[in-house]
TORZA-676105 format. One line per field, with one value per residue (C-alpha): z, x, y; residue number from 1. Coordinates in nm, 3 decimals, decimal comma, padded with zeros to 5 digits. Example, Ala and Ser with C-alpha at 12.3 -4.5 7.8 and 13.67 -1.06 7.14 Angstrom:
<pts>
pz <- c(00,780|00,714) $
px <- c(01,230|01,367) $
py <- c(-00,450|-00,106) $
pos <- c(1|2) $
</pts>
This chain:
<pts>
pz <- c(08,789|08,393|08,141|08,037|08,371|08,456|08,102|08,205|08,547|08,373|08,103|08,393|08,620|08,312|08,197|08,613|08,634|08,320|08,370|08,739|08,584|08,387|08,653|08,811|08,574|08,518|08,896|08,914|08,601|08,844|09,110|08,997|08,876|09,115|09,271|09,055|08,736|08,752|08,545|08,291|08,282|08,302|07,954|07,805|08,000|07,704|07,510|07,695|07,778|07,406|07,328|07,591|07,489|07,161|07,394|07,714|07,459|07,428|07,769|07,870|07,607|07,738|08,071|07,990|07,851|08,170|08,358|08,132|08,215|08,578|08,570|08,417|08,626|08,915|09,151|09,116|09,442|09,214|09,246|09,659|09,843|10,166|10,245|10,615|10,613|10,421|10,660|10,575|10,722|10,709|10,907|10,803|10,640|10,491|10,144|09,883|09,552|09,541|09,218|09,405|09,722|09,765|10,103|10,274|10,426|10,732|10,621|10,897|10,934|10,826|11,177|11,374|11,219|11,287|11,115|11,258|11,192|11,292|11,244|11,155|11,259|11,368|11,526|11,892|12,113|12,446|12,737|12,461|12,591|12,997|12,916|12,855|13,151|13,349|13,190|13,359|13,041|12,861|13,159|13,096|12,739|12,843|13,042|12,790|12,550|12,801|12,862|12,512|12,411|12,692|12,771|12,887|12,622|12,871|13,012|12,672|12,591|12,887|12,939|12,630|12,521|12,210|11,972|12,148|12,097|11,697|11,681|11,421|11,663|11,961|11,742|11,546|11,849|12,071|11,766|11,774|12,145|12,252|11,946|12,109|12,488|12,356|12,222|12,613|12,634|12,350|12,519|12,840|12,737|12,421|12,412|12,120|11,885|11,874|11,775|11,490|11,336|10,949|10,865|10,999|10,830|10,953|10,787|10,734|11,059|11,209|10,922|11,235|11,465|11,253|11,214|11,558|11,633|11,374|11,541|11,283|11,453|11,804|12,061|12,156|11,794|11,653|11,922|11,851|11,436|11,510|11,706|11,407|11,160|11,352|11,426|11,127|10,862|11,134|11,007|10,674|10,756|10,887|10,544|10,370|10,450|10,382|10,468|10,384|10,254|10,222|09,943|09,747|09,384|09,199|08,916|08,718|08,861|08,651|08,987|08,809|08,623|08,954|09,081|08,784|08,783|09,160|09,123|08,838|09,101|09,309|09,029|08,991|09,364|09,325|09,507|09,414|09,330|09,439|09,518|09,482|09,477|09,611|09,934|10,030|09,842|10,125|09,994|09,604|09,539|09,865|09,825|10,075|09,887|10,013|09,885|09,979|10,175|09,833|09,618|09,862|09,943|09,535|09,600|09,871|09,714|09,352|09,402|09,465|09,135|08,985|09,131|09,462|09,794|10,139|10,151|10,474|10,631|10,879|11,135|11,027|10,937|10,675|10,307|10,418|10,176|09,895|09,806|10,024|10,312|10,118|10,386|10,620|10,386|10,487|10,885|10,878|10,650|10,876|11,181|10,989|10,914|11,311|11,322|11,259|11,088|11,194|11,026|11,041|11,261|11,036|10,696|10,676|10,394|10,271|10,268|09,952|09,727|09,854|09,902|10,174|10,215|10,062|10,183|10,498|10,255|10,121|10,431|10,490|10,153|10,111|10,501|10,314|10,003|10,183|10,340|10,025|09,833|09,822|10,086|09,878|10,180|09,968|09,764|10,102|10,213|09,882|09,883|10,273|10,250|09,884|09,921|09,666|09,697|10,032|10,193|10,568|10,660|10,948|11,262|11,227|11,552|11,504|11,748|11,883|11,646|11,806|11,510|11,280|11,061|11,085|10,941|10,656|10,576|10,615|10,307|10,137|10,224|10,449|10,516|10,645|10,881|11,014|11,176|11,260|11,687|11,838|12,109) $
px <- c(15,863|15,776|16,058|15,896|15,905|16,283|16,362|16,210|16,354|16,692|16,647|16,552|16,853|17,098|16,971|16,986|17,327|17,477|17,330|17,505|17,829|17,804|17,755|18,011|18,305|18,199|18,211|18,523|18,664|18,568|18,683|19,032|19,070|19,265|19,105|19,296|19,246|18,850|18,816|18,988|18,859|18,510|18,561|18,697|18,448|18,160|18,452|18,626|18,294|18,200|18,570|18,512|18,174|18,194|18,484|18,178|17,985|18,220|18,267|17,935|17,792|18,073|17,958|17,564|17,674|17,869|17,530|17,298|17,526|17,545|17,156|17,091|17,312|17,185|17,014|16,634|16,541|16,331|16,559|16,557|16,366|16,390|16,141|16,123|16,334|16,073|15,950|15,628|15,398|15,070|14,876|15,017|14,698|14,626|14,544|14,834|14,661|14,272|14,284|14,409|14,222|13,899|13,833|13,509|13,294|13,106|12,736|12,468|12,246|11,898|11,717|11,948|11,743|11,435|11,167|10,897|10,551|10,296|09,907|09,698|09,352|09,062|09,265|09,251|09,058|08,958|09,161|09,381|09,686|09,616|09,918|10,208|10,139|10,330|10,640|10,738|10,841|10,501|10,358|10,558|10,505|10,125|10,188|10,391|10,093|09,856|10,056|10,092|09,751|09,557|09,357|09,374|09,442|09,498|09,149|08,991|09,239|09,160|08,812|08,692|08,380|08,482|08,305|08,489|08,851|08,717|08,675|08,953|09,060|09,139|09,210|09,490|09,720|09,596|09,701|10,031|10,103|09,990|10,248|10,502|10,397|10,416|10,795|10,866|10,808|11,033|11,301|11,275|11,188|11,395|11,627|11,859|11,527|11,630|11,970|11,920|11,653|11,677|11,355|11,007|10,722|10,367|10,038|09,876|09,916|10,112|10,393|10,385|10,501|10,799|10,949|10,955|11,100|11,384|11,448|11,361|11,099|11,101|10,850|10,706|10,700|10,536|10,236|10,221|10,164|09,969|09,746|09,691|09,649|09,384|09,195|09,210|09,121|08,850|08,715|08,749|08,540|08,278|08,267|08,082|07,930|08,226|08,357|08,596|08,508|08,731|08,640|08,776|08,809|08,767|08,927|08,604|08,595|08,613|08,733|08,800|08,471|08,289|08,480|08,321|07,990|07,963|08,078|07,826|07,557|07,640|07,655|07,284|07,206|07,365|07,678|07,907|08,217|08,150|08,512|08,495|08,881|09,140|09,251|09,470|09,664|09,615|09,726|09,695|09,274|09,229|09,172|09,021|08,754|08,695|08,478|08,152|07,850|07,613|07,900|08,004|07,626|07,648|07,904|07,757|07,444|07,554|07,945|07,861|07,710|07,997|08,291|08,356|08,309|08,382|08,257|08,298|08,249|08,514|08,481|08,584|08,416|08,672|08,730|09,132|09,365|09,165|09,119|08,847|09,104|09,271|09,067|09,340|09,658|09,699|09,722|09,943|10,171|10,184|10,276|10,550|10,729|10,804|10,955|11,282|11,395|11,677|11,856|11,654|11,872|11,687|11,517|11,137|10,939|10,696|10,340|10,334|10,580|10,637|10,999|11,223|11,287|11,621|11,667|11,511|11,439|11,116|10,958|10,796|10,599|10,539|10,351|10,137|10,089|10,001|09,712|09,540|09,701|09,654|09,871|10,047|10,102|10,149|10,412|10,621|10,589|10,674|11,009|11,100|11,034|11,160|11,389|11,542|11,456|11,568|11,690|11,519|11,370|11,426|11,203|10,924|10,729|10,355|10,360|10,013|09,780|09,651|09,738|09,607|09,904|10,065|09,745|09,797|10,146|10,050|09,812|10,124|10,420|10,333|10,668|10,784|10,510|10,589|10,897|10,620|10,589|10,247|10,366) $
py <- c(07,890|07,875|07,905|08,222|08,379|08,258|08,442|08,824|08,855|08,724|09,047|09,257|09,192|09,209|09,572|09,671|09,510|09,710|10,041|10,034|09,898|10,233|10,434|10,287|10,346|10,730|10,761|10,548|10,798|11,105|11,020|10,998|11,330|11,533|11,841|12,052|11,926|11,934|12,239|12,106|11,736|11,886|12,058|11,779|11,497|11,444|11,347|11,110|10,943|10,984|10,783|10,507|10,413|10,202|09,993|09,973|09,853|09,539|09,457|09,482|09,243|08,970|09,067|09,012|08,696|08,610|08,684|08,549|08,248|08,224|08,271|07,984|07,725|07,908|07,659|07,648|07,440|07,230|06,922|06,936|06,625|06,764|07,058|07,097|07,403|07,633|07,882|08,039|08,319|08,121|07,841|07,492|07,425|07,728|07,686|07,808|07,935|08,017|07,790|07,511|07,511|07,713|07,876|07,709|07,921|07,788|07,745|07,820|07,560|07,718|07,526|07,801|08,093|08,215|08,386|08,639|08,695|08,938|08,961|09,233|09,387|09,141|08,868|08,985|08,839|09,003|08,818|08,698|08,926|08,773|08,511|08,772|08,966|08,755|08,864|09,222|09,363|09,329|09,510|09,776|09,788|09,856|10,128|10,311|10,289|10,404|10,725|10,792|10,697|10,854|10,596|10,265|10,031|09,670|09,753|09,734|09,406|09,236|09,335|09,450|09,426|09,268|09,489|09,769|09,617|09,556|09,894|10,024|10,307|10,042|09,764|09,837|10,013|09,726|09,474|09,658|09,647|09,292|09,151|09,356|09,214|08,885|08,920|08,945|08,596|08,472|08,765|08,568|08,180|08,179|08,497|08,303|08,386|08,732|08,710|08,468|08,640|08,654|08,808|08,938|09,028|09,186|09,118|09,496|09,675|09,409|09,578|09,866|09,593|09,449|09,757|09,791|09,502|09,545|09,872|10,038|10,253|10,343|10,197|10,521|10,636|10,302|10,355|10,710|10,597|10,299|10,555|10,810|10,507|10,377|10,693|10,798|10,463|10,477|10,786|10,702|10,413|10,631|10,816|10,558|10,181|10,010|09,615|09,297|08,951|08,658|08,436|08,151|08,152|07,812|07,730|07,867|08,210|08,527|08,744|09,108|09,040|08,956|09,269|09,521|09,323|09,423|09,817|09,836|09,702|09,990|10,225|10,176|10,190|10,585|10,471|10,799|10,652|10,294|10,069|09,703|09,529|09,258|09,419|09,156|08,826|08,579|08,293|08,071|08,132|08,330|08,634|08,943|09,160|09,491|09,830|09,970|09,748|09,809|09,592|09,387|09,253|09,202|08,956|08,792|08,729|08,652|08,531|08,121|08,115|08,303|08,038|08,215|07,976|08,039|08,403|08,504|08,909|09,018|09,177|09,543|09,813|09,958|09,896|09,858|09,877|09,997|10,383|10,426|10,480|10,777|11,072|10,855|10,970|11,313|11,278|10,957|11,144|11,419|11,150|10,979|11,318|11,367|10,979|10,921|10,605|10,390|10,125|09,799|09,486|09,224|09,240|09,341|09,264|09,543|09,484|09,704|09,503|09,187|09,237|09,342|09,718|09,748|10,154|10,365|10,653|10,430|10,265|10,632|10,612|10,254|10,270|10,549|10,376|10,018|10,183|10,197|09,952|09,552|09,363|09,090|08,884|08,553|08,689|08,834|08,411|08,301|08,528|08,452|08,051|08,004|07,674|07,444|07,101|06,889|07,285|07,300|07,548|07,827|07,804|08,049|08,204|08,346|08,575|08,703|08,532|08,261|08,031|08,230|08,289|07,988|07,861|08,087|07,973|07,622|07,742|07,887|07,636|07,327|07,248|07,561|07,544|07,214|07,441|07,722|07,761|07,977|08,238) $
pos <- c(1|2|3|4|5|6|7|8|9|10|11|12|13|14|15|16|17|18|19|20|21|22|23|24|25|26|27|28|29|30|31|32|33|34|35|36|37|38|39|40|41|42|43|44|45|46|47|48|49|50|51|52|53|54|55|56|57|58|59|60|61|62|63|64|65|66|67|68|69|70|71|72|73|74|75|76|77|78|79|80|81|82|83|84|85|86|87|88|89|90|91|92|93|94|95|96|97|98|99|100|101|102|103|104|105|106|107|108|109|110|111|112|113|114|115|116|117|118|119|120|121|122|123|124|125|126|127|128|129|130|131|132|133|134|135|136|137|138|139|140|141|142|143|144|145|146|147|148|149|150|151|152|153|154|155|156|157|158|159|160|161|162|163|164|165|166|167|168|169|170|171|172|173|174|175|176|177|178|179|180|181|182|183|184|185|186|187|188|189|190|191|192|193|194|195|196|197|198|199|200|201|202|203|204|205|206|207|208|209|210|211|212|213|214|215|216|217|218|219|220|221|222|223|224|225|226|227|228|229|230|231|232|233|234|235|236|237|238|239|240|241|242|243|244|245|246|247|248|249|250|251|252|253|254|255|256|257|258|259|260|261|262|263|264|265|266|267|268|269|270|271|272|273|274|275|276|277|278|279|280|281|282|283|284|285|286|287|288|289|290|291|292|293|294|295|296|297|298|299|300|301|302|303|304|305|306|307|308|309|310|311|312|313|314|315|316|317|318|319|320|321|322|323|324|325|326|327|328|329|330|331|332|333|334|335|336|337|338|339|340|341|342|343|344|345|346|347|348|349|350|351|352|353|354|355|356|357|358|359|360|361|362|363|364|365|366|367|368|369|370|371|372|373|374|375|376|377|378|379|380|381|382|383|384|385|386|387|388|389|390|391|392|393|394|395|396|397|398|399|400|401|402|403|404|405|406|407|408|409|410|411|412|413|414|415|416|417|418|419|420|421|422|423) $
</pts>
């Protein structure tokens, strides 16, 4: 205890100490008086106090000094060797003072967590879902989404014909719905996945299925949105000649001149309102273009000798993600009012921003704004796999794609897919 500290709780004790012995000769000076002299005394009591105190006033500063005295020479423990009679409250090896000892916190060794990803329209495969029906909750997933849908959605998957199951309408619920078959098998086969999930993520639609799986959104009510989305981006698709292109943009390429160059093109065709834009930031120099068939056969033909290489069509028939989906807007919107969001288990990274949604009052809009905005899927990997050097990275598990996005994040980070597992 510092000098400085020993000297205030001395002051302290010696102002306490007085004031009682005050209190103590007044009551002492009452309680004297016999019972028939109180009138009298009381009259004359401000006066006798008044008389005594210049003589208090003496004795208490010898007394002080008495106190101040004993204080002082008062033992301080500071010279004892022995210590095994302290007694305290706490753990032997509790620490004493947070200046002295900080608490450490047990650190989680990133290998124990697990990361989730989900693809979006066009990966499916007819037959592709044959390997998760083995697992009785996937079956029963399927039969769910028939009810709701009406129709029978693990026909279509298993037997297609494939340019039925590409068909927006059928695609994107049975996109939805296989992802969410195949969880049964990590539920069953590796039910630890679940519980140590830090963060999932779902490339365009597959955003549906994340939020489904962070309970977020209901199973029945994901379907039920996954169904309007789908019917209706597939009329807005019928609206116009619309399609997607993946390219690859060397160092050389002008891409937003490319871009203008090719909505000019269908400008002069007498393409009202032509749209001709990134739809998707796949990964560094990969980009998706989407807009109507006029610009996009502009690209095709003209793009090489502009810097763009590995142009490749996919096989949609929507400009997704670009304003030519806005007929799509009004019905979705109406869908999401009847859903009620729940507080996500995990954190789920927006399609829209690129971050995870921090606050259930926003997932409603940024759905509706992701359908016909750019999905910055590079920027949602960058955020979830962003290490300093030497940190490992958390086991990730492509669920449903066939490879297909672990290919992409190989693209993106190479290490973190080294730790990337196919379901």
């Amino acid at each position: 205890m510092s000098t400085m500290i020993k000297q205030v709780i001395s002051n302290r004790i010696v102002l306490q100490l007085s004031s009682l012995y005050r209190f103590n000769r007044i009551n002492q000076f009452s309680n004297n008086i016999p019972n028939d002299q109180e009138d009298n005394v009381s009259n004359k009591r401000t006066t006798t106090i008044d008389e005594k105190t210049s003589q208090d006033e003496l004795n208490n500063t010898s007394e002080e000094k008495e106190l101040q005295r004993l204080l002082k020479e008062a033992a301080t423990y500071s010279d004892a060797k022995d210590t095994n009679w302290v007694t305290t409250p706490y753990p032997a090896n509790a620490p004493t003072s947070v200046e002295e000892d900080k608490i450490e916190v047990p650190k989680i060794d990133p290998r124990d967590r697990t990361i989730i990803l989900f693809p979006g329209q066009g990966i499916l495969k007819v037959g592709a879902v044959e390997k998760y029906l083995r697992y009785p909750g996937a079956k029963e997933i399927f039969e769910i989404a028939n009810e709701i849908l009406g129709y029978n959605l693990l026909k279509i998957c298993l037997k297609g014909p494939q340019e039925k199951l590409d068909q927006t309408r059928f695609n994107q619920p049975a996109t939805v719905v296989s992802s969410l078959a195949a969880l049964e098998k990590i539920r069953e086969d590796r039910p630890k996945v679940f519980e140590n999930c830090a963060g999932v993520a779902g490339y365009s639609v597959g955003e549906l299925s994340a939020l489904i799986f962070s309970g977020a959104i209901s199973v029945e009510d994901g379907i039920r949105l996954v169904a309007v989305r789908g019917n209706m981006m597939q009329v807005a698709s019928d609206k116009s000649r619309q399609g997607m292109l993946s390219v690859y943009c060397s160092p050389t390429a002008k891409l937003s001149k490319i871009l203008q160059d090719a909505v000019s093109w269908a400008v002069d065709l007498g393409v009202p309102d032509p749209v001709c834009r990134i739809s998707v930031f796949l990964y560094t120099q990969s980009k998706i273009i989407a807009g109507n068939e006029e610009a996009l056969q502009y690209i095709e033909k003209n793009g090489q000798a502009m810097g763009l290489t590995k142009i490749k069509r996919l096989p949609v028939s929507g400009a997704f993600h670009t304003p030519l989906m806005e007929p799509a807007l009004k019905k979705f919107y109406e869908a999401l009012g009847s859903v009620t969001i729940e507080e996500p288990r995990t954190e789920v990274y927006s399609n829209y921003t690129g971050l995870p949604y921090r606050h259930l009052r926003t997932i409603k809009a940024l759905l509706l704004k992701q359908i016909v905005s750019p999905v910055r899927w590079e920027q949602c990997m960058q955020r979830i796999y962003n290490r300093s050097e030497g940190q490992l990275f958390p086991r990730t598990f492509d669920v449903c794609s066939g490879g297909r996005m672990r290919a992409i994040l190989k693209l993106i980070n190479s290490k973190a897919a080294n730790s990337c597992i196919v379901i």
